[in-house]
Structure formats: structure tokens, C-alpha cells
N, C-alpha and C positions, 0 to 999 in steps of 0.2 A: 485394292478394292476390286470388287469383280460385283457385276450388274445382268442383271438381267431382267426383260420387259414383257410382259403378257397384258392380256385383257380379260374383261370379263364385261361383258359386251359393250359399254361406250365408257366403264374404267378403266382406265391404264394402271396398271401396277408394277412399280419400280421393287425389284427385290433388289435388295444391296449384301452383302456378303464380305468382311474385310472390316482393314480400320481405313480411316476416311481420313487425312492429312490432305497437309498443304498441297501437293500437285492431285492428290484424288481430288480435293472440294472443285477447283476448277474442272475438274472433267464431269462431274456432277453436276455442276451448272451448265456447263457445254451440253450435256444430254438434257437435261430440262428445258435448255431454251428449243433445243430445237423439236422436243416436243412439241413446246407453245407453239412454236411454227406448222406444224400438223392439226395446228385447230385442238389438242386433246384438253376437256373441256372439267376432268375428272382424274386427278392422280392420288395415288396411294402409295405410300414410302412403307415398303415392309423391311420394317427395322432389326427384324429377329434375331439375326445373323453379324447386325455387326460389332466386332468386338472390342475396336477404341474409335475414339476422335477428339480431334484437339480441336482450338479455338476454330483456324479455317474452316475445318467441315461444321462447327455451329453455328459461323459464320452463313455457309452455305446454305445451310438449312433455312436460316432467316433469309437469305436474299433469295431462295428458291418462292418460299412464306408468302412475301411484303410482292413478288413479280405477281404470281395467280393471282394473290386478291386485286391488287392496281387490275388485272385484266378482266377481272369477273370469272375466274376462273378457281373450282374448288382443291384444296391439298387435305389430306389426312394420312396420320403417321399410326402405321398399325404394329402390333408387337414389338415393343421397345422394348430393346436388349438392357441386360443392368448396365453395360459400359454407355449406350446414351442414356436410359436413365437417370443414373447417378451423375454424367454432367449435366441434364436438365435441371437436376434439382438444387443444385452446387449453383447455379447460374442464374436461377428462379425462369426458368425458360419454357416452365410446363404451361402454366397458363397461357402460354403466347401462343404455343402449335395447337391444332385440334386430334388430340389423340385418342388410338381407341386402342380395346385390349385386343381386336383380332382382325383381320381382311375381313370378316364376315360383318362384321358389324358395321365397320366403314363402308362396305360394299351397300347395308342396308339403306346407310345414312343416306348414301347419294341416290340411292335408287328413291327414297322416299323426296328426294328433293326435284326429281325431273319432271 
């Protein structure tokens, strides 16, 4: 798994790249917490790119989920690739995340919430 972080002036956006297994979900989490420790108030999972995940990384995803909301803090999953996809939907997981079809639109969502 290979990460990389940008903004778009107080989003943060998580590109992910790779599949997302058991030693990638805990680095995943590692980097999310210590966003939350940066105060970032606004993340975005751009999912485009990544091309498997097993239970861990959906795993990950819920516990990345269930941590922002407990803090008051917003997550949105943009461009989901068919490999999460298709385990969202196998899992019934889609309703649980707030997802949208693009960065742009997520990007809207939060802008329209600040």
C-alpha cells in the first residue's frame, strides 16, 4: 500500500494506492490517528486506486469510521475502486460509510457544512 496526503484548503485527503491487508490496515490506522492528533477536522479516503482488501483493511476502515464520528470529526470515501466496492457490498458496508462518486463532490459536501 503506498499513501499519500494533500489538501484542499482545511480537507485532508488520503490517496491510497495498493491492496490494504493485515500489516497495511494498522499503518492506516497509525496514519489516521495521528492525523486526528493535527486537529484535521475533514478527511477524504480516495479510494480509486486501490486494488484488494481483506477483512483488516474493512476492518480499518470501520475503526478509522466509528474514531471521527466519536470525535466530531467528518470522513468521506471518494472513488471507490470495484475491489472495495464489491467487498462493500458482499459485507452490506455501503450504507455504513458516507460515500461519494468523486473528491469533488465530497470536497463540496464539506465545504457546504463549515
Amino acid at each position: 500500500m503506498e499513501t499519500r496526503i494533500w489538501t484542499n484548503g482545511s480537507i485532508y485527503i488520503l490517496d491510497i494506492q495498493g491492496d490494504i491487508h493485515y500489516v497495511d490496515s494498522n499503518r492506516l490506522k497509525d496514519m489516521v490517528m495521528k492525523m486526528i492528533g493535527k486537529k484535521v477536522e475533514c478527511l477524504i479516503i480516495n479510494a480509486s486506486r486501490i486494488k484488494s482488501i481483506d477483512s483488516s483493511g474493512i476492518g480499518a476502515f470501520i475503526y478509522i469510521s466509528s474514531t471521527l464520528k466519536k470525535l466530531g470529526m467528518s470522513l468521506a470515501i471518494a472513488n471507490v475502486s470495484a475491489a472495495l466496492g464489491q467487498v462493500m457490498d458482499k459485507t452490506k458496508l455501503v450504507s455504513y460509510f458516507p460515500i461519494y462518486k468523486n473528491i469533488n463532490e465530497a470536497v463540496e459536501k464539506f465545504s457546504q457544512e463549515q
